[in-house]
C-alpha positions in Angstrom: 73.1 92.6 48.1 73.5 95.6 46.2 72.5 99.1 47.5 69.8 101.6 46.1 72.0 104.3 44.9 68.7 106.5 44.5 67.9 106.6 48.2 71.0 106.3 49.9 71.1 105.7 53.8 74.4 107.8 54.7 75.1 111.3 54.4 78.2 113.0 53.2 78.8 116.1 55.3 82.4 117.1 54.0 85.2 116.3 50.8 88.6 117.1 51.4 90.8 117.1 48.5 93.7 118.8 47.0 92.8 119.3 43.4 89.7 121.1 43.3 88.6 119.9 39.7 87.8 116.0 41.0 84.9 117.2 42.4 82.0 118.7 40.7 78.8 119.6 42.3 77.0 118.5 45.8 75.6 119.8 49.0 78.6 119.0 51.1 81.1 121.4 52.4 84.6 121.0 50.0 87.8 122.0 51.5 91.0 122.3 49.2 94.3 121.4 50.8 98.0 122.7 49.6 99.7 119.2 50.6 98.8 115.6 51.7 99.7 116.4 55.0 97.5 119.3 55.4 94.7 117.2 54.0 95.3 114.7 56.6 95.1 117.3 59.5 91.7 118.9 58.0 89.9 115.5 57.4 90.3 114.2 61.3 89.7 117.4 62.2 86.8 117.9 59.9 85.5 114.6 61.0 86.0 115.0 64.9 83.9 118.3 64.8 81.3 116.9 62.8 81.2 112.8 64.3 81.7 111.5 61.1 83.6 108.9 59.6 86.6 109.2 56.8 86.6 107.7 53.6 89.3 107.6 51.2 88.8 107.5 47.8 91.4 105.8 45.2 92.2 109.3 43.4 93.2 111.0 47.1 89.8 112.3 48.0 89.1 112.0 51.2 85.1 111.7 52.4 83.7 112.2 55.5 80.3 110.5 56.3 77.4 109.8 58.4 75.2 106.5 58.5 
């Protein structure tokens, strides 16, 4: 079954990445990261404060996400 992309039923409340050009526009919070393990850190910790949970993307962006 394929989702309505129009009205989605989650929420992304944060993107962590390390190259700030991936991402465009949005709502959500964007935090840029010097290192892949710096990224790691921020997006559990980003996640934790805000109950979320973490998506990775293929091109290293991480998501984090409420149903």
């Amino acid at each position: 079954m394929r989702r309505d992309a129009t009205n989605p039923n989650y929420q992304i409340l944060s993107i962590v990445t390390p190259d700030e050009s991936i991402v465009k526009n949005g709502k959500a919070t964007m935090f840029i990261c010097k290192d892949e393990q710096e990224q790691e850190i921020l997006v559990k910790e980003v996640a934790n404060a805000l109950r979320g949970d973490v998506a990775r993307l293929s091109n290293g962006v991480y998501l984090v996400v409420r149903a």
